[in-house]
LUMFIMAR-325610 format. One record per residue (C-alpha): residue number from 1; residue in one letter; x, z, y. Coordinates in steps of 0.05 Angstrom, whole numbers. Layout:
<recs>
<rec n="NUM" res="A" x="X" z="Z" y="Y"/>
...
</recs>
This chain:
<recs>
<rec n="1" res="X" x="212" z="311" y="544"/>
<rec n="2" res="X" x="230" z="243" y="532"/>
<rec n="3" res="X" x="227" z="196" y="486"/>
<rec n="4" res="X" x="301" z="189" y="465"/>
<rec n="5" res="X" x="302" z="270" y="465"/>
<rec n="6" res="X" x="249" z="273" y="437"/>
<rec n="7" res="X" x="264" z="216" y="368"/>
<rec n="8" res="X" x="333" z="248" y="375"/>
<rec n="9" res="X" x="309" z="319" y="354"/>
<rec n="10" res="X" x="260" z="293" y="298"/>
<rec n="11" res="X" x="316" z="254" y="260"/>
<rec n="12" res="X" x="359" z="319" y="267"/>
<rec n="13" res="X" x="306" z="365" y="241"/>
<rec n="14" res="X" x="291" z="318" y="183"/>
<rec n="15" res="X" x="362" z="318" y="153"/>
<rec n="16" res="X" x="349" z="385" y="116"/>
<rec n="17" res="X" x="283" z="357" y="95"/>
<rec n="18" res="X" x="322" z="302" y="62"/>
<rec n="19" res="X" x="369" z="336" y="30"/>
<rec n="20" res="X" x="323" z="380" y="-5"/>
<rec n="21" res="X" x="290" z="308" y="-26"/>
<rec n="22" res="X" x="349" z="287" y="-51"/>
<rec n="23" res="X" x="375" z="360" y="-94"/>
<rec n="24" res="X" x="314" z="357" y="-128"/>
<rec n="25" res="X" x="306" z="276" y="-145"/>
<rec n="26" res="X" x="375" z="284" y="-174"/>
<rec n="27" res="X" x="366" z="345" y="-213"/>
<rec n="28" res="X" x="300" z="309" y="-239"/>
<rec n="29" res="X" x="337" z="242" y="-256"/>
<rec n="30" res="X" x="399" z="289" y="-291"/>
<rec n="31" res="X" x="355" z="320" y="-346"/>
<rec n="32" res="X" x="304" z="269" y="-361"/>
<rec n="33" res="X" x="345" z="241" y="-412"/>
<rec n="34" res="X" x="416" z="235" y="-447"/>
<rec n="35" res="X" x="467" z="214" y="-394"/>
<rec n="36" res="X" x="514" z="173" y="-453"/>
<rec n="37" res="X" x="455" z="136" y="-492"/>
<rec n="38" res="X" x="434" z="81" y="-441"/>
<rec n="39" res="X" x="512" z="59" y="-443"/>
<rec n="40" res="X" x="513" z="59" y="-520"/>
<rec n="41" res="X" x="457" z="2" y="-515"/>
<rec n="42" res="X" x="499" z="-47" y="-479"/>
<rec n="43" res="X" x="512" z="-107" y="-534"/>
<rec n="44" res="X" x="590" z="-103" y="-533"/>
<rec n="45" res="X" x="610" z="-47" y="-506"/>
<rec n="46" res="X" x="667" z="-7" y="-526"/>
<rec n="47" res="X" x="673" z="66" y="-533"/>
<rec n="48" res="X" x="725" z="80" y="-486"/>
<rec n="49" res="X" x="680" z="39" y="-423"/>
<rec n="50" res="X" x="621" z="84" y="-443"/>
<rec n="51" res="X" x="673" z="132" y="-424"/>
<rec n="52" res="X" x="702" z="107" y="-365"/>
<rec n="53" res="X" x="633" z="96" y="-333"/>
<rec n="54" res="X" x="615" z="171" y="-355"/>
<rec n="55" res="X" x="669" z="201" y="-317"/>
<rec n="56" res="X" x="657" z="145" y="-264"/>
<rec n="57" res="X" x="585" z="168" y="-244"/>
<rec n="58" res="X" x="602" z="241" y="-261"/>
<rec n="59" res="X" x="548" z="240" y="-313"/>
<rec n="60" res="X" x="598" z="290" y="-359"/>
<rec n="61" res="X" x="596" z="342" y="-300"/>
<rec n="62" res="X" x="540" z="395" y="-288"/>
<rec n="63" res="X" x="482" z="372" y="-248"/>
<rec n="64" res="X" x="506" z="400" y="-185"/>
<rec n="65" res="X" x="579" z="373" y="-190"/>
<rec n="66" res="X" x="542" z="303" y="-195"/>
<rec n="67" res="X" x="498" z="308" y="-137"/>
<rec n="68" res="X" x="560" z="331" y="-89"/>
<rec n="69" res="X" x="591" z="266" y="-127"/>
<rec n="70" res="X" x="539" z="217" y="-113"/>
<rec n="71" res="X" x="523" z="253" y="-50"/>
<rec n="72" res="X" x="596" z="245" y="-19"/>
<rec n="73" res="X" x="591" z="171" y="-42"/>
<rec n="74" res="X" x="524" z="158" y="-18"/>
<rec n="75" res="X" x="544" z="185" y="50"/>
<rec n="76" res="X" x="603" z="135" y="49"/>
<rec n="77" res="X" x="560" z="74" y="25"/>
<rec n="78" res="X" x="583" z="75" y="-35"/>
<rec n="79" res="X" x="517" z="80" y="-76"/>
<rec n="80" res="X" x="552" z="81" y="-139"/>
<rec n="81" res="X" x="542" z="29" y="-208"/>
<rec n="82" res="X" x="479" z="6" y="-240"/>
<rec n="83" res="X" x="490" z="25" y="-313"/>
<rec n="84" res="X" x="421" z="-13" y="-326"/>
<rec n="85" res="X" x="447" z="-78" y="-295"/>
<rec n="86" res="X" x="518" z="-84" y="-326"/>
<rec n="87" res="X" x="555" z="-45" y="-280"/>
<rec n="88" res="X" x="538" z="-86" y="-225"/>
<rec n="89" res="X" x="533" z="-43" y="-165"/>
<rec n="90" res="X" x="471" z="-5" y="-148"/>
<rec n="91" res="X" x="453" z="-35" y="-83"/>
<rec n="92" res="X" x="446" z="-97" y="-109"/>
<rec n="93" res="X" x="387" z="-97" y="-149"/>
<rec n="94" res="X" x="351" z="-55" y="-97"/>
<rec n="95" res="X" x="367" z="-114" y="-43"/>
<rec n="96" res="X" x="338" z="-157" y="-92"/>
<rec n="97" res="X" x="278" z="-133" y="-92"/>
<rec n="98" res="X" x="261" z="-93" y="-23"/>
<rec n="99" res="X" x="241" z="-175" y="2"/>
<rec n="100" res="X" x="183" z="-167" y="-63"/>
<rec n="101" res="X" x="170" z="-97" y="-41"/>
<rec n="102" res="X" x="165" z="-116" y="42"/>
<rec n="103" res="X" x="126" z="-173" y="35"/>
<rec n="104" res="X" x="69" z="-142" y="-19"/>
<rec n="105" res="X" x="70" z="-74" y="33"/>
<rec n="106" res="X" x="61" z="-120" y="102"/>
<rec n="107" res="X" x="8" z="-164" y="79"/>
<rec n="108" res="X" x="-32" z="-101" y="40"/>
<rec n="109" res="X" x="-31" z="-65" y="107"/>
<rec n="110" res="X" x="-44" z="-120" y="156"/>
<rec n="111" res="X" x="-110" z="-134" y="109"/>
<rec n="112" res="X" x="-117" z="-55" y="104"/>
<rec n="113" res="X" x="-122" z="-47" y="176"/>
<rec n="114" res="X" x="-163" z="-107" y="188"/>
<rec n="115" res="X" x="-221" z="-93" y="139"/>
<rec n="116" res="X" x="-222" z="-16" y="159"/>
<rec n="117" res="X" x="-230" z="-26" y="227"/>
<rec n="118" res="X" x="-286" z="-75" y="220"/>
<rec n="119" res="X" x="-326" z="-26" y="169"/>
<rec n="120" res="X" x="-299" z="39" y="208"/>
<rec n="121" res="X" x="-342" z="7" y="272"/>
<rec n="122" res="X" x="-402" z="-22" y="233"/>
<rec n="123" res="X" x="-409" z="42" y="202"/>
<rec n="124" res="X" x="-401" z="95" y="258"/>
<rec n="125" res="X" x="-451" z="41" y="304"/>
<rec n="126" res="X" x="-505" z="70" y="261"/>
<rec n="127" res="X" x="-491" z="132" y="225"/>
<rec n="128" res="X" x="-536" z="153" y="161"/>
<rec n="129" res="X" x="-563" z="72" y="170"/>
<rec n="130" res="X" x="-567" z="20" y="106"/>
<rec n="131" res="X" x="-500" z="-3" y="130"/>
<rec n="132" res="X" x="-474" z="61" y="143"/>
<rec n="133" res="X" x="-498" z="82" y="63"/>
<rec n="134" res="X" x="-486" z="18" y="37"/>
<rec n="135" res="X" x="-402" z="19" y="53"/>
<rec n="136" res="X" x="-408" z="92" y="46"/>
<rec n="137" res="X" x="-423" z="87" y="-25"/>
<rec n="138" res="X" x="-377" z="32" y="-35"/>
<rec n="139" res="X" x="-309" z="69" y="-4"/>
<rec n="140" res="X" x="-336" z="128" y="-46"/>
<rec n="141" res="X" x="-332" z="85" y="-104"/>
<rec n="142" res="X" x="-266" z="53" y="-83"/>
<rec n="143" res="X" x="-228" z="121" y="-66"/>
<rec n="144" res="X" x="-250" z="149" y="-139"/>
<rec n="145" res="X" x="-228" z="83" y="-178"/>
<rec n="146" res="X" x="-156" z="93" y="-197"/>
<rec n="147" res="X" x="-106" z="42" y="-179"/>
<rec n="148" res="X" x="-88" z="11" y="-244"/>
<rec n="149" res="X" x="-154" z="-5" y="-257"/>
<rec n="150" res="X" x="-170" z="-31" y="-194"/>
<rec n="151" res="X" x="-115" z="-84" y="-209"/>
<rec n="152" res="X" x="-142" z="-90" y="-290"/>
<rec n="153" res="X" x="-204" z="-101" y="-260"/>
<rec n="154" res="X" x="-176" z="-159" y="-217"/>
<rec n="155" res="X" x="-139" z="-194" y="-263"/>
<rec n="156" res="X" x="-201" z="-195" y="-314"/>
<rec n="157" res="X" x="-236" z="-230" y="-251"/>
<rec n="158" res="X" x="-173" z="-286" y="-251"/>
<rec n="159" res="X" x="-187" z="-289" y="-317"/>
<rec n="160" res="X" x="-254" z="-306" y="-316"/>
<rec n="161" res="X" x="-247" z="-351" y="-272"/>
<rec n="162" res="X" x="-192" z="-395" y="-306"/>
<rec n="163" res="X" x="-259" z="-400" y="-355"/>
<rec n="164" res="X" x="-316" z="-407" y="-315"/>
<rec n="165" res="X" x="-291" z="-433" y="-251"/>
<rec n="166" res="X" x="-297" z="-423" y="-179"/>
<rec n="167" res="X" x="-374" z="-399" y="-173"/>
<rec n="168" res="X" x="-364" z="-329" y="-195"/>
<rec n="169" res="X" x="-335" z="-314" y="-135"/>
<rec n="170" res="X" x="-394" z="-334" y="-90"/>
<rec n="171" res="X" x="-435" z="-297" y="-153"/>
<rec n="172" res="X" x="-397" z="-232" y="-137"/>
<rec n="173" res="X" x="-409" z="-230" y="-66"/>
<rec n="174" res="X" x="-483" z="-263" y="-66"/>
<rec n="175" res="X" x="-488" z="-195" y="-118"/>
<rec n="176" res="X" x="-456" z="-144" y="-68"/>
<rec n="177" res="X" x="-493" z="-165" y="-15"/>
<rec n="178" res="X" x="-560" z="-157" y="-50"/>
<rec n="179" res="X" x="-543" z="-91" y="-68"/>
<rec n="180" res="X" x="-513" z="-72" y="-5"/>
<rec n="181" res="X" x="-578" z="-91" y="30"/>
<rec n="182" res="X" x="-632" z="-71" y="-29"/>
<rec n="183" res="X" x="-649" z="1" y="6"/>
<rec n="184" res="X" x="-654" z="-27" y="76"/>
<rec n="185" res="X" x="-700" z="-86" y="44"/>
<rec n="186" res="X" x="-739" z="-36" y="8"/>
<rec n="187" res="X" x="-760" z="-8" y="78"/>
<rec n="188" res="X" x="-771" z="-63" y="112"/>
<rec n="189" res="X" x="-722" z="-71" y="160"/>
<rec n="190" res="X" x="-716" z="-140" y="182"/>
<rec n="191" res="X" x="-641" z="-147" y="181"/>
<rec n="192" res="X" x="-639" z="-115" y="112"/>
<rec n="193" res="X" x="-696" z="-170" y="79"/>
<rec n="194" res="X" x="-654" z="-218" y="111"/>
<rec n="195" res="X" x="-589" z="-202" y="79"/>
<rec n="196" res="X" x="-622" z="-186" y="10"/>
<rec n="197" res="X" x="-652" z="-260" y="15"/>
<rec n="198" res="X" x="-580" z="-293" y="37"/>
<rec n="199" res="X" x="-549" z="-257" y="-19"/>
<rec n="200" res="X" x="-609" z="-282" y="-61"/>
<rec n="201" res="X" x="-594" z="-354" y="-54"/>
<rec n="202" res="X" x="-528" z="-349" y="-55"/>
<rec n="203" res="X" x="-529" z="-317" y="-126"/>
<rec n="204" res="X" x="-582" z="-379" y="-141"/>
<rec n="205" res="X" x="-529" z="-430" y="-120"/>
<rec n="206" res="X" x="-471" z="-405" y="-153"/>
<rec n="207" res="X" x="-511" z="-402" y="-223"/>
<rec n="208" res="X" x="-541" z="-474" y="-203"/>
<rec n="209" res="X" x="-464" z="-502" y="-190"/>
<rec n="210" res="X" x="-430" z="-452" y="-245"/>
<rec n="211" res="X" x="-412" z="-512" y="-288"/>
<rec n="212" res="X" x="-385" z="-559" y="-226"/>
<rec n="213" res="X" x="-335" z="-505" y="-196"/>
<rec n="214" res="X" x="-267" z="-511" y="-242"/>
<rec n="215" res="X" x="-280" z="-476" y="-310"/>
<rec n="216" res="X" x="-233" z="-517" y="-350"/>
<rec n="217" res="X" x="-176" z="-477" y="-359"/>
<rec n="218" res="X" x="-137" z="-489" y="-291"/>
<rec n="219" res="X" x="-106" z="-424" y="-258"/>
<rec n="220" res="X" x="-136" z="-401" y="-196"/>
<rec n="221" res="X" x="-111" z="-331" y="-184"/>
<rec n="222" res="X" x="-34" z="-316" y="-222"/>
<rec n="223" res="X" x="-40" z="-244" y="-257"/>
<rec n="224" res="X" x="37" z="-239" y="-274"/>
<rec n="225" res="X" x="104" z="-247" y="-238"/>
<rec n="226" res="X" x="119" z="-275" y="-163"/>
<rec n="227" res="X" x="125" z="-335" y="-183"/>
<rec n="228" res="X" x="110" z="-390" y="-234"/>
<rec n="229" res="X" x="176" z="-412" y="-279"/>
<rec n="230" res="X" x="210" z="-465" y="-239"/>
<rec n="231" res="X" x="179" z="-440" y="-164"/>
<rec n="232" res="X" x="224" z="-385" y="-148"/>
<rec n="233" res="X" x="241" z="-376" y="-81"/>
<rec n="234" res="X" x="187" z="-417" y="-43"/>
<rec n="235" res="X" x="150" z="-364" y="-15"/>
<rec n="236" res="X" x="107" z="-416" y="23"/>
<rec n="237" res="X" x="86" z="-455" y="-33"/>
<rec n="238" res="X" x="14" z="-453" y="-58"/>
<rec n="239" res="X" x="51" z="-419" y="-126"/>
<rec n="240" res="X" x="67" z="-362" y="-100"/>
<rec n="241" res="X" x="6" z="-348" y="-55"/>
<rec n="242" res="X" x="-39" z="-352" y="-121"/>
<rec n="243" res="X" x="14" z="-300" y="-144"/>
<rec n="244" res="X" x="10" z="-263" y="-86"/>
<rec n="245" res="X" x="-64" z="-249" y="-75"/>
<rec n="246" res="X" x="-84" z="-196" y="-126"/>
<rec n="247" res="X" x="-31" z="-148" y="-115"/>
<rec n="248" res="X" x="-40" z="-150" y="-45"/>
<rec n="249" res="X" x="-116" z="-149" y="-58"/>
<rec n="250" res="X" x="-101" z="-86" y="-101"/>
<rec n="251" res="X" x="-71" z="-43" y="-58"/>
<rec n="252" res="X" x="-111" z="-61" y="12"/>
<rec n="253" res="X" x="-177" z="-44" y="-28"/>
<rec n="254" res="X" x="-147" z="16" y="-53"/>
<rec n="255" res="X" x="-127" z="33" y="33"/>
<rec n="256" res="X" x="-194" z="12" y="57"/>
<rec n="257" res="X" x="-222" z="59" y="21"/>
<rec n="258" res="X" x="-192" z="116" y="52"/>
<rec n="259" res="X" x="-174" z="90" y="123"/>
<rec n="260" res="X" x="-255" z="69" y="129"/>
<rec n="261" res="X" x="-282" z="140" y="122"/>
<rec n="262" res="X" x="-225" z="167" y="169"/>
<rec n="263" res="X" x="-243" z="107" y="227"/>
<rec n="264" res="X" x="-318" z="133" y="214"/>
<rec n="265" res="X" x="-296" z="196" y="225"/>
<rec n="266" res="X" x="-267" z="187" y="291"/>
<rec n="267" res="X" x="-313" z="135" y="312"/>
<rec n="268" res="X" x="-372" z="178" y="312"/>
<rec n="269" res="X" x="-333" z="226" y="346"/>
<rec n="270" res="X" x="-314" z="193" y="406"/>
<rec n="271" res="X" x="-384" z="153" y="411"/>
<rec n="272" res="X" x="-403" z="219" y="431"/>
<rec n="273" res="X" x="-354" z="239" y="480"/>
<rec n="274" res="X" x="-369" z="243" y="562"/>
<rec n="275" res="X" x="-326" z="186" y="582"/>
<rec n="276" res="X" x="-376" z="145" y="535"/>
<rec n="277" res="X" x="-445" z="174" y="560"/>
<rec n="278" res="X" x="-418" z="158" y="632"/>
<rec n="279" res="X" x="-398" z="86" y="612"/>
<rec n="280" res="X" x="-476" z="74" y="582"/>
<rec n="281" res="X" x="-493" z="106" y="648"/>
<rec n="282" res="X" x="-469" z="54" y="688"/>
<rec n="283" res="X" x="-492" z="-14" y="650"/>
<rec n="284" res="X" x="-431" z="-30" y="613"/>
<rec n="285" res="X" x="-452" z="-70" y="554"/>
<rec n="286" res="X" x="-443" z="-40" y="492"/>
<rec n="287" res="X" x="-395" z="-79" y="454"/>
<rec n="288" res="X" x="-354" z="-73" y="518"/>
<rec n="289" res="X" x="-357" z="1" y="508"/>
<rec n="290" res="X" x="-345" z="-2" y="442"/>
<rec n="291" res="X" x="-275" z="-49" y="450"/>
<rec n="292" res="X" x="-260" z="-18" y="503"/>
<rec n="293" res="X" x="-275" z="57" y="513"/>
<rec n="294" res="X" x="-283" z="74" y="440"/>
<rec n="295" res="X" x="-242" z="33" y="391"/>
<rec n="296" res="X" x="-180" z="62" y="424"/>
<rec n="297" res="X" x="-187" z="124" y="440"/>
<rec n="298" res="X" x="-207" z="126" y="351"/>
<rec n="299" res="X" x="-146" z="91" y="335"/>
<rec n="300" res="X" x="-97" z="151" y="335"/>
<rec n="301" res="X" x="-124" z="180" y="258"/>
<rec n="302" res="X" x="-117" z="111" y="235"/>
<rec n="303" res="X" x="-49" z="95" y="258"/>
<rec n="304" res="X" x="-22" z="166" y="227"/>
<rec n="305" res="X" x="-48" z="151" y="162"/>
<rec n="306" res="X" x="-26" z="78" y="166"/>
<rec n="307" res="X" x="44" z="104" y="185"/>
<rec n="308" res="X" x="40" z="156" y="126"/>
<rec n="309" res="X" x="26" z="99" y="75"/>
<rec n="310" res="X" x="70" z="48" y="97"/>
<rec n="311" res="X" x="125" z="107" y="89"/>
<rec n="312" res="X" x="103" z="109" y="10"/>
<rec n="313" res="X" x="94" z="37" y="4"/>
<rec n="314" res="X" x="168" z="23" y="25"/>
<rec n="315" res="X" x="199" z="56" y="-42"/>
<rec n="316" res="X" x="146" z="11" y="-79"/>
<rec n="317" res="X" x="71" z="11" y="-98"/>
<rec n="318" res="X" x="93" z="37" y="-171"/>
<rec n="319" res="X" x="30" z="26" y="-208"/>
<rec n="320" res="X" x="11" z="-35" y="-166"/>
<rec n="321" res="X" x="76" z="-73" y="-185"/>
<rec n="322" res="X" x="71" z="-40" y="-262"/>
<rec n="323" res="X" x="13" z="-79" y="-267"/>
<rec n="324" res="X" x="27" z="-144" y="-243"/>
<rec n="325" res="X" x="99" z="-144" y="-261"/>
<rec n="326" res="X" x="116" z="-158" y="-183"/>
<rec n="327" res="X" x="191" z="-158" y="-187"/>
<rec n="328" res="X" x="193" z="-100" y="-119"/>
<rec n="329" res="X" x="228" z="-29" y="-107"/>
<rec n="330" res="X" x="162" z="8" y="-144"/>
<rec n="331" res="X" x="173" z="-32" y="-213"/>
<rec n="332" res="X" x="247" z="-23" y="-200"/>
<rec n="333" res="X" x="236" z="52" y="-187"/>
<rec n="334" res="X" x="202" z="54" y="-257"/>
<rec n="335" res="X" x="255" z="21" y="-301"/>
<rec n="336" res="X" x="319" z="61" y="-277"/>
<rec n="337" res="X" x="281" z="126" y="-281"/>
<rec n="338" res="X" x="267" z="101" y="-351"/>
<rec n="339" res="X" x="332" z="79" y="-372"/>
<rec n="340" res="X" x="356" z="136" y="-335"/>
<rec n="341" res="X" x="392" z="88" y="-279"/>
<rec n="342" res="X" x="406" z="154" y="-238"/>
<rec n="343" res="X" x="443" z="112" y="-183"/>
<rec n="344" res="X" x="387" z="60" y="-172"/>
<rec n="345" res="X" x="337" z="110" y="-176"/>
<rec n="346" res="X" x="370" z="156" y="-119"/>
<rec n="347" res="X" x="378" z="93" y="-77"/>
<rec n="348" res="X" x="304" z="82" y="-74"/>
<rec n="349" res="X" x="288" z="150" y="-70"/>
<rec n="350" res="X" x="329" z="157" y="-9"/>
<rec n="351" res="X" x="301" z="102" y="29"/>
<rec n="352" res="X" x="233" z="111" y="18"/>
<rec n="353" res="X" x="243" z="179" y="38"/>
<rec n="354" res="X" x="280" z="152" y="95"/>
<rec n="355" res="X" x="219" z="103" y="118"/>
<rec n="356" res="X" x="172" z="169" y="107"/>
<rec n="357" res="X" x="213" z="196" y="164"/>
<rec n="358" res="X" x="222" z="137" y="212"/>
<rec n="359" res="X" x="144" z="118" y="196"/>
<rec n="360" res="X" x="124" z="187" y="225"/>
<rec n="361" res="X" x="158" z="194" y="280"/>
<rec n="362" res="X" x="126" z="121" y="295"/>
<rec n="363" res="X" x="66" z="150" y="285"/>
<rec n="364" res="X" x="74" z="212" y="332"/>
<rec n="365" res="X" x="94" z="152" y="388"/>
<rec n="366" res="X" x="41" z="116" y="383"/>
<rec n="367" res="X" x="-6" z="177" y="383"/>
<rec n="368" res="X" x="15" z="202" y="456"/>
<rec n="369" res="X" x="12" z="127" y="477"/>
<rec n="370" res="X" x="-59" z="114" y="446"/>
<rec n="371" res="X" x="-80" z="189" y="472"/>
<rec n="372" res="X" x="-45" z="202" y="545"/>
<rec n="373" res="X" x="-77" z="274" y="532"/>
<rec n="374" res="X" x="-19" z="293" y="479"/>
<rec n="375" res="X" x="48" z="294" y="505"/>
<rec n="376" res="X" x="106" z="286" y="452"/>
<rec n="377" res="X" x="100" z="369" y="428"/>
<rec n="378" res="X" x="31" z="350" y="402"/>
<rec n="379" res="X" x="0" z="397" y="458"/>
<rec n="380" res="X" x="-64" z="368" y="496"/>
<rec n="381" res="X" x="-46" z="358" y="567"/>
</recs>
C-alpha cells in the first residue's frame, strides 16, 4: 500500500471519529450553563441584540438543532460569533492566540525530546545502576507531581530568586546532584564519590557567593503574561524569553517524565537484540553501537508518544497556561467554556482534535520508516 493510499484511508476513517468528538463537545458546551446570561453582561446592550444574537447562534433551539446549525456553518467556514469578545467573530480570537499556543508547544517538545533521550540512554546503559535509580526515582517523582504544582513550584523558585539572587540556582543543582549520587558514593563507586564531591563544592560556592549573585529585587525569571507592559510583540527580545522559560520549563518536565521511562523501556530492549550481540562481536565501539544500532531502532515508542502529545498540546496546555496566564488556545479554551463562548470553544475543540488526527497518522509514518519491519497495516514484515 502506499503512502498516499494509505494517509488517504486514515483521514477518511477518522471523519466519524470526529464527529462523534464534536456531538458530544457541543452537547457538553449546550448545558453547562444558561445560553441568554453571558449576553445580559455586556455593558450596553439592549434587549432586542441579546435576542438577535440568540436566534443568531441558535442558542433558543434544542441542542441538536444547534449542533446541525453550527455544524453546517462550521463546514462552510463560517465558525460563527464570539459572544465573549463582542460579537467579534470566533476565529479571531483563536488566531490570536494559536502563535502563544505553537510557540509554548514547539519549544516544550524540542526540550522534551532532548532531555529524554539523553536520560532514556544513560539509564538503559546500566540498568538497576546509581544512575539508572537515581533518574528513576526522579521521573517517578516527576510523573506523580501534578502539573499545576509543577508550575507553582517554579514560579516560587523565580520568586526567590528576585530575593536572593542568582546562586540558588547553582544551590539547586549542586543539591540534586549530591543526592543523585549519595547511594553510588555510599558504595564506593568511584564515579559516584566523584559526583557527590562536585555537587559538594558547588553547593559550597553558591552559599559562599549567595550575597554577590543579584538579590536586590531585579526579575530574573517572569511568572505572569508573555510579555512585560510595553514589549508586546518582540518575541526575540530578552522580555519575553524571561517570560517564556517557566512555562516551557513546566510542561517539558512534566514530558520527560514520561517519555524517559518509555526510551528506558525500549532501550533495554533492543540492547539486547541479535543485531546488537553481532555488532559487539565484531569490535564496533560501543557508543557507535549505541548511535547507531540502538538509538534508532528505540526511537519508534518515543516518536508515538511525542506525536500523541503534541496532538493535545495543539488545543492548549490548559493548566500550564491557567497558571502562568500565557495568553494561548488552553487559557482561551478555559474562558469560553466558562463564559459559555460555545463557538470559540468548538473551534478549539475541533482543531485540536484535528492535530490528534494528523499527529497520528505522523506517527504511524515515521514508525514504518524508523522500523522497515512494519509496513503501513502495522504487520511485521
Amino acid at each position: 500500500m502506499s503512502t498516499a493510499a494509505y494517509a488517504g484511508r486514515r483521514l477518511l476513517a477518522a471523519v466519524p471519529l470526529l464527529l462523534v468528538v464534536s456531538v458530544i463537545a457541543y452537547a457538553l458546551l449546550y448545558r453547562a450553563a444558561d445560553p441568554e446570561a453571558r449576553l445580559r453582561r455586556i455593558p450596553g446592550v439592549r434587549s432586542e441584540d441579546v435576542q438577535r444574537l440568540v436566534r443568531q447562534q441558535g442558542l433558543d433551539q434544542p441542542w441538536y438543532e444547534g449542533y446541525w446549525h453550527w455544524l453546517t456553518g462550521f463546514l462552510q467556514g463560517d465558525w460563527g460569533v464570539s459572544t465573549a469578545n463582542r460579537g467579534v467573530d470566533a476565529i479571531e480570537p483563536i488566531m490570536d492566540a494559536l502563535p502563544a499556543t505553537l510557540e509554548l508547544m514547539l519549544l516544550a517538545t524540542l526540550l522534551s525530546v532532548v532531555l529524554s533521550l539523553v536520560l532514556g540512554v544513560v539509564s538503559a546503559r546500566r540498568p538497576h545502576g546509581p544512575g539508572d535509580t537515581s533518574i528513576t526515582a526522579l521521573t517517578h517523582v516527576g510523573f506523580a507531581t501534578p502539573t499545576f504544582l509543577v508550575g507553582v513550584l517554579l514560579q516560587l523558585a523565580a520568586i526567590r530568586m528576585r530575593d536572593e539572587g542568582w546562586a540558588i540556582l547553582p544551590f539547586l543543582a549542586g543539591l540534586l546532584v549530591m543526592l543523585c549520587s549519595l547511594g553510588a558514593a555510599l558504595r564506593g563507586g568511584r564515579i559516584g564519590r566523584a559526583a557527590f564531591a562536585a555537587g559538594l563544592v558547588v553547593v559550597a560556592l553558591s552559599l559562599v557567593l549567595w550575597d554577590r549573585l543579584g538579590g536586590d529585587g531585579q526579575v530574573v525569571f517572569y511568572t505572569q503574561q508573555r510579555f512585560s507592559f510595553g514589549s508586546e510583540g518582540d518575541v526575540f527580545s530578552v522580555d519575553h524569553l524571561q517570560h517564556l522559560v517557566l512555562p516551557v520549563l513546566t510542561l517539558a518536565l512534566v514530558n520527560v517524565a514520561v517519555w524517559t521511562r518509555f526510551q528506558r523501556a525500549a532501550m533495554i530492549e533492543t540492547l539486547g537484540a541479535d543485531h546488537v550481540t553481532a555488532a559487539r562481536a565484531r569490535g564496533i565501539p560501543e557508543w557507535r553501537i549505541t548511535v547507531r544500532h540502538v538509538l534508532r531502532a528505540s526511537l519508534a515508542p518515543l516518536v508515538t508518544l511525542v506525536a500523541l502529545d503534541l496532538g493535545i498540546m495543539f488545543s492548549g496546555a490548559v493548566v500550564t497556561e491557567s497558571v502562568f496566564s500565557w495568553p494561548g488556545m488552553g487559557r482561551l479554551l478555559r474562558d469560553s467554556a466558562l463564559s459559555r463562548d460555545v463557538n470559540v470553544a468548538m473551534g478549539i475543540v475541533m482543531i485540536g482534535a484535528v492535530a490528534v488526527v494528523v499527529f497520528n497518522l505522523l506517527a504511524d509514518l515515521l514508525y514504518a520508516k524508523l522500523d522497515p519491519r512494519v509496513d503501513l497495516r502495522g504487520r511485521r514484515r
